[in-house]
C-alpha positions as CSV (number, residue, x, y, z in Angstrom):
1,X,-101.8,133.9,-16.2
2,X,-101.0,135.7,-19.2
3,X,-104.0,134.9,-22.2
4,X,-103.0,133.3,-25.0
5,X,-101.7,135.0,-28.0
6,X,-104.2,135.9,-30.8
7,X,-102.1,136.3,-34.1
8,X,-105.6,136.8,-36.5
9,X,-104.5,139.8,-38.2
10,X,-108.5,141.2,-37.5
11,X,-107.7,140.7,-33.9
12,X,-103.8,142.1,-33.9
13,X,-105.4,145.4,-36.0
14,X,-108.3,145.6,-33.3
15,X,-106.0,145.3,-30.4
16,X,-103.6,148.2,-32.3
17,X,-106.1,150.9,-32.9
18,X,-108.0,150.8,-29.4
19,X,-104.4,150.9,-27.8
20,X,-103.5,153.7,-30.1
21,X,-105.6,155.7,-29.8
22,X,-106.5,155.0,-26.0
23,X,-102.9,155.9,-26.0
24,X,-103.4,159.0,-28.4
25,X,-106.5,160.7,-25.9
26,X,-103.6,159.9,-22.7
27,X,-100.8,162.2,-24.7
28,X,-103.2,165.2,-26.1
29,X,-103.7,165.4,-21.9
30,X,-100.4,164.4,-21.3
31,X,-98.8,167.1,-23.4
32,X,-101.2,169.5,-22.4
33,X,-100.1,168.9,-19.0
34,X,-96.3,169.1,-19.7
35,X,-97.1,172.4,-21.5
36,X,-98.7,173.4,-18.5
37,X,-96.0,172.6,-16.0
38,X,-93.3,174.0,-18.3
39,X,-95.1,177.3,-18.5
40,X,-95.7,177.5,-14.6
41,X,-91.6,176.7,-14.2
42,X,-90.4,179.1,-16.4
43,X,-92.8,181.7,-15.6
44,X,-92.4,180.9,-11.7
45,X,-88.4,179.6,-11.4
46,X,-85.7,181.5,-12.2
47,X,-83.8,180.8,-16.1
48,X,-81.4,178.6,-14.3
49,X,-83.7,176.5,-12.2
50,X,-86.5,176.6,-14.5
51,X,-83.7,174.8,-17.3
52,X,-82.6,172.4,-15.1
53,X,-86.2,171.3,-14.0
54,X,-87.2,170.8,-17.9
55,X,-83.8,169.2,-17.9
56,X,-85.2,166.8,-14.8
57,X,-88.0,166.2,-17.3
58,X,-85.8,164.7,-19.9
59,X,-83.6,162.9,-17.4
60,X,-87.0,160.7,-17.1
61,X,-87.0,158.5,-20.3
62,X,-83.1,158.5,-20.6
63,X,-83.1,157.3,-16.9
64,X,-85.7,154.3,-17.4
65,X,-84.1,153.8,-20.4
66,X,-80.5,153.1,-18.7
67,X,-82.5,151.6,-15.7
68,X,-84.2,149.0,-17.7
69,X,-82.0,148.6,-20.4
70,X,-84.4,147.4,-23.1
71,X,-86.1,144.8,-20.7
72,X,-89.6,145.7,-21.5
73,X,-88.7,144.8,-25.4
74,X,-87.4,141.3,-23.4
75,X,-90.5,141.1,-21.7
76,X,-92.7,141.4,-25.0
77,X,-90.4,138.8,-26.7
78,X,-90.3,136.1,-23.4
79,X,-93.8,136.2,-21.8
80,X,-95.6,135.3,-24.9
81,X,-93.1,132.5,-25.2
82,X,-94.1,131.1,-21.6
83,X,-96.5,128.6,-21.2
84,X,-96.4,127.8,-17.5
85,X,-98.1,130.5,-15.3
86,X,-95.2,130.1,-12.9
87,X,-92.7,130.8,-14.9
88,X,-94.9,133.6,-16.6
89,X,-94.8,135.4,-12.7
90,X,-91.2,134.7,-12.5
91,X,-89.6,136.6,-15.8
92,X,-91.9,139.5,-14.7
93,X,-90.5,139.6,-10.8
94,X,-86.6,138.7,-12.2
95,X,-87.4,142.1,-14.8
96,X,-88.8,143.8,-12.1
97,X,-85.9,143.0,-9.6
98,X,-83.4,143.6,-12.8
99,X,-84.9,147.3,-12.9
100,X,-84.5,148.3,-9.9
101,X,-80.8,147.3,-9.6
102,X,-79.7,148.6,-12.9
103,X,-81.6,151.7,-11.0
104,X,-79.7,151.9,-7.8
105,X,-76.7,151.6,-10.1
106,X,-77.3,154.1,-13.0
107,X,-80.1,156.6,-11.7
108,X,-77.8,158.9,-9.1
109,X,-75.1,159.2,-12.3
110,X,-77.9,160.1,-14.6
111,X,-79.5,162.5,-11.8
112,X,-75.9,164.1,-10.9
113,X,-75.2,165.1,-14.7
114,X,-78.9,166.3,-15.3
115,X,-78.4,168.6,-12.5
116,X,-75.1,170.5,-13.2
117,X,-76.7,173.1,-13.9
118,X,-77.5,174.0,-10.3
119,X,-74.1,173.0,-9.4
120,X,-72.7,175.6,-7.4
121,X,-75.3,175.7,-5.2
122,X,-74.3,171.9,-3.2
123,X,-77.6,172.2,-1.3
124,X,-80.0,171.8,-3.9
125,X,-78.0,170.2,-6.1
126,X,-77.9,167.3,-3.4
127,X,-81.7,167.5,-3.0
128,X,-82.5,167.4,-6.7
129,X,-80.2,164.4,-7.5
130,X,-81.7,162.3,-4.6
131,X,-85.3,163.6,-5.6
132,X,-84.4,162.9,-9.4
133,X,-83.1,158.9,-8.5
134,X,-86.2,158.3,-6.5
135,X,-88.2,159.6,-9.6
136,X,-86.4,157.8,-12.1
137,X,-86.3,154.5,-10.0
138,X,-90.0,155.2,-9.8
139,X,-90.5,155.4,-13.4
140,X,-89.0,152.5,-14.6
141,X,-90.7,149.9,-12.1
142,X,-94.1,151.6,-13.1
143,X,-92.7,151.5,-16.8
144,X,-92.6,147.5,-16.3
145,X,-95.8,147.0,-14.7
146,X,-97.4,148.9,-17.8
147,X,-95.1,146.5,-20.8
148,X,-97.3,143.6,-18.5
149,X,-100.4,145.2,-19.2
150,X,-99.9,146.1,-22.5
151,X,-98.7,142.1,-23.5
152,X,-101.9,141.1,-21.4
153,X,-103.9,143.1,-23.9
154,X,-105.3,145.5,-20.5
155,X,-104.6,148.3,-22.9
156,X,-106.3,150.9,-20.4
157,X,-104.2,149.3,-17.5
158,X,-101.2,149.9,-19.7
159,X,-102.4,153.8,-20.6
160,X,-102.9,154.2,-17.0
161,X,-99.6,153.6,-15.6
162,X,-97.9,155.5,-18.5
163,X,-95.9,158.7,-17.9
164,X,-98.8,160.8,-19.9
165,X,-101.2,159.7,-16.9
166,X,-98.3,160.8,-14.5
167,X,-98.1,164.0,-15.9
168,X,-102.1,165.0,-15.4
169,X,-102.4,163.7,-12.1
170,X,-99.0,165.8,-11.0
171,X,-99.8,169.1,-12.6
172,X,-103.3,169.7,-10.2
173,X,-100.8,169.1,-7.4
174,X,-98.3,171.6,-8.7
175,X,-100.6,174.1,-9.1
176,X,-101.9,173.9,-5.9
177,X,-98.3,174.1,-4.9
178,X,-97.5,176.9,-6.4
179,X,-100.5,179.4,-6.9
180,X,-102.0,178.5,-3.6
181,X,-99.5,177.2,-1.1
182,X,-97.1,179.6,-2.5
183,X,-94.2,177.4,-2.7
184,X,-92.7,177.7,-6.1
185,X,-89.1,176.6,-7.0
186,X,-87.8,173.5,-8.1
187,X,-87.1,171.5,-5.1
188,X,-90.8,171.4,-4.0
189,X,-92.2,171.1,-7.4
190,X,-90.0,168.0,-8.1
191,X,-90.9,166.5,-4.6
192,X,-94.5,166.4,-5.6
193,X,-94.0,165.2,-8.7
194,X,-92.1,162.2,-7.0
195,X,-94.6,162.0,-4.8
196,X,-97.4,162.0,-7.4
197,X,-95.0,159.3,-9.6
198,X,-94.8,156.8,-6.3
199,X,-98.6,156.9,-5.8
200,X,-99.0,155.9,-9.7
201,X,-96.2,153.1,-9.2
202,X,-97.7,152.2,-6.1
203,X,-101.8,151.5,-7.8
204,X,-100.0,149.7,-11.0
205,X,-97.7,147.2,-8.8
206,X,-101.3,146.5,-6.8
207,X,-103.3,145.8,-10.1
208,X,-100.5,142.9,-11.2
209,X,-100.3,141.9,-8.2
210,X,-101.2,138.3,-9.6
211,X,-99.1,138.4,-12.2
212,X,-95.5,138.2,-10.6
213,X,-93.1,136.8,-7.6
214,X,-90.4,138.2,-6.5
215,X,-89.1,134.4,-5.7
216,X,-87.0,132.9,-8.0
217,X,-85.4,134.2,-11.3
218,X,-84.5,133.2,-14.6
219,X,-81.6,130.7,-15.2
220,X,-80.1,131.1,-11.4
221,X,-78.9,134.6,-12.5
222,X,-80.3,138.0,-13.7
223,X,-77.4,139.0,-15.4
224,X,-78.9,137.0,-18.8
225,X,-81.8,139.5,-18.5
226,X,-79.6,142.4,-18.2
227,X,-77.6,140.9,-20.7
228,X,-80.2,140.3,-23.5
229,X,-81.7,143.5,-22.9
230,X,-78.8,145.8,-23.1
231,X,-78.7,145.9,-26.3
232,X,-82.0,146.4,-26.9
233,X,-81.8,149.6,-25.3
234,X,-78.7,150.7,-26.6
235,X,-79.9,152.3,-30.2
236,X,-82.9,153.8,-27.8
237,X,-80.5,155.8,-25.2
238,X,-78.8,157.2,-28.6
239,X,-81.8,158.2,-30.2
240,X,-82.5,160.3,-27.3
241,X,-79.0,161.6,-26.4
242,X,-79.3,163.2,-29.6
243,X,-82.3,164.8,-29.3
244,X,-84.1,165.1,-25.7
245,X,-80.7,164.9,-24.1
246,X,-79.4,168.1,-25.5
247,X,-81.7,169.7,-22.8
248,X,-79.2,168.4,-20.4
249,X,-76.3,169.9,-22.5
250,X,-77.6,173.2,-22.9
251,X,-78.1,173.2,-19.1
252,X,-74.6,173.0,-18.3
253,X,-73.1,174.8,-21.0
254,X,-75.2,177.5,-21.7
255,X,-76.0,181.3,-19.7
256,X,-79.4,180.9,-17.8
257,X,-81.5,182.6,-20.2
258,X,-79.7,180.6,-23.3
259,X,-80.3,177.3,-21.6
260,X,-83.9,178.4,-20.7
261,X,-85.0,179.6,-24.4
262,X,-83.0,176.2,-25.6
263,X,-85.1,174.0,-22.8
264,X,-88.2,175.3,-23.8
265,X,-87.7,174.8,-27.6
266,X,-86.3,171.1,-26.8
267,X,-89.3,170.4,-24.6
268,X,-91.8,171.2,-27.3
269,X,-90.0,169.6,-30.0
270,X,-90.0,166.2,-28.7
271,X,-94.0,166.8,-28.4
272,X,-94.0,167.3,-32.0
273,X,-92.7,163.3,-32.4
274,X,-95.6,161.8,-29.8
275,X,-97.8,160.2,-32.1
276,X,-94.7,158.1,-33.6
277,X,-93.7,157.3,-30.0
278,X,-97.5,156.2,-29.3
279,X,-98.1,154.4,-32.4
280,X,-94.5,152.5,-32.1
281,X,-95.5,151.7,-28.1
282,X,-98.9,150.6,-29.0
283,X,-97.7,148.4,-32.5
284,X,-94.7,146.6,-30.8
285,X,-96.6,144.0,-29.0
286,X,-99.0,143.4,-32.1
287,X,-96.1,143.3,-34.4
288,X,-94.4,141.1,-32.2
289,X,-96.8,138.9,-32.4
290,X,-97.5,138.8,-35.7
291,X,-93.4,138.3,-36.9
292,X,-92.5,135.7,-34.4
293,X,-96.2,133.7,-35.9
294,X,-95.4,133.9,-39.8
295,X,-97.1,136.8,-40.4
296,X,-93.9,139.2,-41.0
297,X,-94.9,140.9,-43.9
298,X,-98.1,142.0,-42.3
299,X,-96.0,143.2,-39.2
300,X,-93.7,145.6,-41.9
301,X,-97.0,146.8,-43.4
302,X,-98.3,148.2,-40.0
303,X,-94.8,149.6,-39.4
304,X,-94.7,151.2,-42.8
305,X,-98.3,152.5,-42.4
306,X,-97.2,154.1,-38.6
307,X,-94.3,155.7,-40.6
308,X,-96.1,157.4,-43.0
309,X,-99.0,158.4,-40.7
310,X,-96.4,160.1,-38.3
311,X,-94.6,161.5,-40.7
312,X,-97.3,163.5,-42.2
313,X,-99.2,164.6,-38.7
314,X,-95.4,165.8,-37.7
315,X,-94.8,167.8,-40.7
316,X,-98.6,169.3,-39.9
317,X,-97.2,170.1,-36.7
318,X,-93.8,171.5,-38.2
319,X,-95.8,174.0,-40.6
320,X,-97.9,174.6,-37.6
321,X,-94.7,175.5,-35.7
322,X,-93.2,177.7,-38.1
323,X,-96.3,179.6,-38.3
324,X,-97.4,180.0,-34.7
325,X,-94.0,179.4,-33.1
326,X,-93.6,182.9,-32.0
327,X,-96.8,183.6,-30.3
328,X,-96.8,179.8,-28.7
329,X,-93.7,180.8,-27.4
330,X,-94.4,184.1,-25.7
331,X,-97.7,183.4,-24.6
332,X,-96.7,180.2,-22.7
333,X,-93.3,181.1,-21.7
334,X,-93.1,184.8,-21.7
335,X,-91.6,187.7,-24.6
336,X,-88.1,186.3,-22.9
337,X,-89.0,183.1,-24.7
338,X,-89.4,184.0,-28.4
339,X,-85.7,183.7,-28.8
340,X,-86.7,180.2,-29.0
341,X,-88.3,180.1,-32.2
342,X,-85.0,179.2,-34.5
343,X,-84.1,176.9,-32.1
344,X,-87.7,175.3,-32.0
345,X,-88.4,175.1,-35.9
346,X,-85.1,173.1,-36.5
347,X,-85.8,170.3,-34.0
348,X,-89.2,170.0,-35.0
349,X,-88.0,169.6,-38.4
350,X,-85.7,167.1,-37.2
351,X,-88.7,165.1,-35.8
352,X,-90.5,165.1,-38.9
353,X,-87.7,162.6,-40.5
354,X,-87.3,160.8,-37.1
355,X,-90.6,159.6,-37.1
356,X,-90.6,158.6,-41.1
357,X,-88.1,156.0,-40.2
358,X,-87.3,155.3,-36.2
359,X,-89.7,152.5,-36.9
360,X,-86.6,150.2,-38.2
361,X,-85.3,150.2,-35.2
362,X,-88.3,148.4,-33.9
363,X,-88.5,146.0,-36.4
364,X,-84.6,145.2,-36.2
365,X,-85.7,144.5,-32.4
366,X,-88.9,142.1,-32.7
367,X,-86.6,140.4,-35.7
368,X,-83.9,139.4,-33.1
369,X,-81.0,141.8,-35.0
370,X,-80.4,143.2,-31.1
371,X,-76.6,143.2,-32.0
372,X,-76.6,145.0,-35.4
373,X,-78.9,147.8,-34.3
374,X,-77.1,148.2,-31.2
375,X,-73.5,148.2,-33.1
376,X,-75.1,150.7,-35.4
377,X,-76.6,153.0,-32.8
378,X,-72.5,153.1,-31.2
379,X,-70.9,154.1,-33.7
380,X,-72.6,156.9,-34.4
381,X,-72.9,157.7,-30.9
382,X,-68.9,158.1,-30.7
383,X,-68.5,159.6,-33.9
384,X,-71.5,162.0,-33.7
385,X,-71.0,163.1,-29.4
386,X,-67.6,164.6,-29.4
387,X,-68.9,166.9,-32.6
388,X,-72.0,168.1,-31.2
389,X,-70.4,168.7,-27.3
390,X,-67.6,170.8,-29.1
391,X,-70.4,172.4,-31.9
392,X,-72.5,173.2,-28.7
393,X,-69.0,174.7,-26.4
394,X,-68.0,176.9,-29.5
395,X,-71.5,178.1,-31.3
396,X,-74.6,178.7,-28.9
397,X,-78.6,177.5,-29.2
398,X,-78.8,177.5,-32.6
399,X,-75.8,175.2,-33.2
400,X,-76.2,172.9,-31.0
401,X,-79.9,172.4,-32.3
402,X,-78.5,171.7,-36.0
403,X,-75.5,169.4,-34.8
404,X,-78.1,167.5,-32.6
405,X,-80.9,167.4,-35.4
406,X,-78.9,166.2,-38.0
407,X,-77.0,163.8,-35.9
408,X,-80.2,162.3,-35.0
409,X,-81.4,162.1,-38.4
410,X,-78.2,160.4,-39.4
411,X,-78.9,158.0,-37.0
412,X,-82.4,156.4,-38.0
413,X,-81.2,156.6,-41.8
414,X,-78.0,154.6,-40.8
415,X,-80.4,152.3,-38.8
416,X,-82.9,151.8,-41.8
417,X,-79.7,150.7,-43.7
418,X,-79.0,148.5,-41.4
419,X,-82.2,147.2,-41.0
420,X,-82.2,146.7,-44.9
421,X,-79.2,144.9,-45.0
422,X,-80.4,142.4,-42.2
423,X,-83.5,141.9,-41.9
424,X,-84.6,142.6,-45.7
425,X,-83.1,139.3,-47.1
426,X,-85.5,137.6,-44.5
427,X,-88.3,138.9,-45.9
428,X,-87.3,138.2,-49.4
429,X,-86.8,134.3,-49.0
430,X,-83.2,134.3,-48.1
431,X,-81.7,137.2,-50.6
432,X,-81.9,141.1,-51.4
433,X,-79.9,144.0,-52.3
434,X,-79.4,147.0,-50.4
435,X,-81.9,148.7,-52.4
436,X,-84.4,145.9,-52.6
437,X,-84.0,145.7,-48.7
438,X,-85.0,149.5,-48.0
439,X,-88.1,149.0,-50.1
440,X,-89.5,145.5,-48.2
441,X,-88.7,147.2,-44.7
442,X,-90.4,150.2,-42.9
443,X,-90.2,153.4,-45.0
444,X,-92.9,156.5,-45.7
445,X,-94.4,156.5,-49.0
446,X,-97.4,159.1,-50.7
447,X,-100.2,156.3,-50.5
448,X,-101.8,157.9,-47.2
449,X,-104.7,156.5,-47.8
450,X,-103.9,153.0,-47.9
451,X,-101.5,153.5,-45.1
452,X,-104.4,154.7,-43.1
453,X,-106.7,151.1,-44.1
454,X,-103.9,149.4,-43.1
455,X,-104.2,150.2,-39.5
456,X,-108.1,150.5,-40.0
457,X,-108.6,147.3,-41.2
458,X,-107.2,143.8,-41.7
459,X,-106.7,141.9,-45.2
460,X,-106.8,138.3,-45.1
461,X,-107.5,135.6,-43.0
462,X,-106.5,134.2,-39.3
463,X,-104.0,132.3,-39.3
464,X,-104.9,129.6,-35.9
465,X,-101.8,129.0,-34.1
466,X,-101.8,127.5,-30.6
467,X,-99.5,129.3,-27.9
């Protein structure tokens, strides 16, 4: 049984800063670790393989994100809502179910276009897409099992089976592969980090093992799951195409050593936005919560509060970057490497004004406005993809990094409008202009330190509401 719902704002604060920063300790050794194993590849693989492994890398979050297609948002929004423990176990074994068919379907096409870059050789390329489907098929069932734990409240649970934890436990393994074994190259390295993956899907299934059945489903069908949750991942997939998924780009377009430098910049970038990612994965539940129980002005101040915060520790990280980019580079990677450095302080950049507002698109998800962010995140898909695939064929490194960061940064601005224009005359009793909307929803402002209380501390008193 899932415990009940506790909307006091002392409790929802509470719950928010031991998830965050449980959440915070797993990335500083999670990033560690994918620093680790992106040195040992490119130090270890060749330019080509070593690009197309960090491209493997990306493939992870774009492939859960097709394979579950915004059903762990679903599952935050519908298990809350349950008050039989039956029914509770059946939503989470119809998502779980729902996963891994969306996987069998999308994962291979994901896997064969991450891959291209090894393309001439059929051999590996075979091996690598089949190793890359099992991984990603992996990922997203573990993914689920950690959105139960973190609506449960089992905040460690939920740390435990996230992709930081996977990362630690793999990179021992790895090592031991490599330096001691003596089997380096990217076939063995990506079977162990399957293997690694499976064990960590395998321990989270066990632990909610009470809390679903894999008999019965929701309404007869699960295509209303897959239905409801596609467009909930829909502005996600775009947000990373355009960042992250450039990796995958730069693999098949690029010469080996161009593609390496590019996959090493891209990698390290997309560290730069972590804390926004672990503060929006660690807030969603809580603000959740909080919107769908009255308290949805409360939910847009913890929002704004994570905005600000990550926007200020990114542009710490982007100064840090453009100081110490160089020697990062080439004492990770190699001197080979510091041709990176343009490529790396323009995507970090980039991630500074990602994380200041990618929070609206969370709040235009927990305030049911699936179809407007999703129609939002399209469009600028097809009018920003065929720009940056033909920036990327005709410039190099450096071009493709500005088309993709300022199509990216297009896109959360477009999707704080939108959330401005939806969602803001909700929260100002039926009516707001455009500009009175991008002031009542999630934006950065300069008052850090009340930004900071906010997520410190609660104001106010519970609110009792029985679930």
């Amino acid at each position: 049984m899932v415990p009940t719902v506790n909307t006091d704002q002392h409790a929802a604060v509470a719950e928010l800063r031991r998830s965050f920063l449980l959440r915070t300790f797993a990335a500083a050794g999670g990033f560690a670790a994918t620093f680790v194993l992106s040195a040992i590849a490119l130090r270890t693989m060749s330019n080509r393989d070593a690009a197309v492994f960090l491209a493997m890398l990306a493939a992870l979050p774009i492939g859960s994100l097709i394979g579950r297609l915004g059903l762990g948002m679903n599952l935050v929004r519908l298990l809350p809502a349950a008050k039989d423990p039956h029914m509770q176990r059946v939503i989470m074994g119809t998502h779980l179910r729902a996963t891994f068919y969306l996987c069998i379907v999308s994962a291979p096409v994901v896997s064969a276009v991450a891959a291209l870059g090894i393309r001439e050789n059929l051999t590996q390329y075979i091996l690598v897409v089949v190793l890359t489907t099992t991984l990603i098929t992996v990922e997203s069932v573990r993914l689920t099992f950690g959105d139960l734990f973190a609506i449960q409240g089992r905040v460690m649970a939920a740390v435990a089976a996230s992709h930081y934890f996977r990362t630690m436990t793999s990179l021992p393994i790895v090592a031991i592969l490599v330096f001691v074994l003596h089997l380096p190259g990217l076939v063995p390295v990506l079977a162990t980090y399957t293997a690694a993956a499976t064990m960590q899907m395998l321990v989270a299934g066990f632990r909610a093992r009470h809390y679903y059945t894999l008999r019965g489903h929701i309404r007869g069908s699960l295509i209303p799951v897959v239905r409801s949750g596609f467009g909930l991942a829909v502005p996600m997939i775009t947000s990373f195409l355009f960042f992250s998924g450039t990796i995958w780009l730069a693999a098949g377009l690029f010469a080996p050593r161009d593609a390496a430098q590019y996959a090493a910049a891209a990698a390290l970038a997309t560290q730069a936005a972590v804390l926004e990612s672990l503060a929006v994965t660690a807030a969603t539940p809580v603000s959740s919560r909080l919107w769908h129980h009255g308290r949805r002005h409360f939910a847009v101040e913890i929002l704004s509060s994570i905005a600000v915060l990550s926007a200020v520790v990114t542009f710490v990280v982007f100064v840090g970057t453009v100081v110490l980019g160089k020697w990062i580079l080439g004492f990770a990677y190699g001197a080979d490497m510091v041709g990176a450095y343009a490529v790396l302080v323009i995507l970090t950049a980039a991630a500074v004004v990602r994380a200041s507002f990618g929070v609206n698109i969370t709040l235009l998800h927990i305030a049911g406005k699936t179809r407007e962010s999703a129609r939002t995140a399209f469009v600028m898909t097809i009018v920003f993809m065929p720009v940056v695939f033909l920036i990327a064929w005709f410039g190099g490194p450096i071009s493709l990094a500005i088309a993709s960061s300022v199509a990216s940064i297009a896109i959360v601005a477009v999707q704080w409008l939108t959330a401005a224009k939806s969602v803001g005359p909700e929260l100002n009793g039926g009516h707001a202009t455009l500009r009175e909307g991008m002031l009542l929803t999630p934006h950065p402002h300069v008052d850090v330190v009340s930004a900071w209380k906010t997520l410190r501390s609660a104001r106010g008193g519970p609110v009792e509401v029985s679930t």
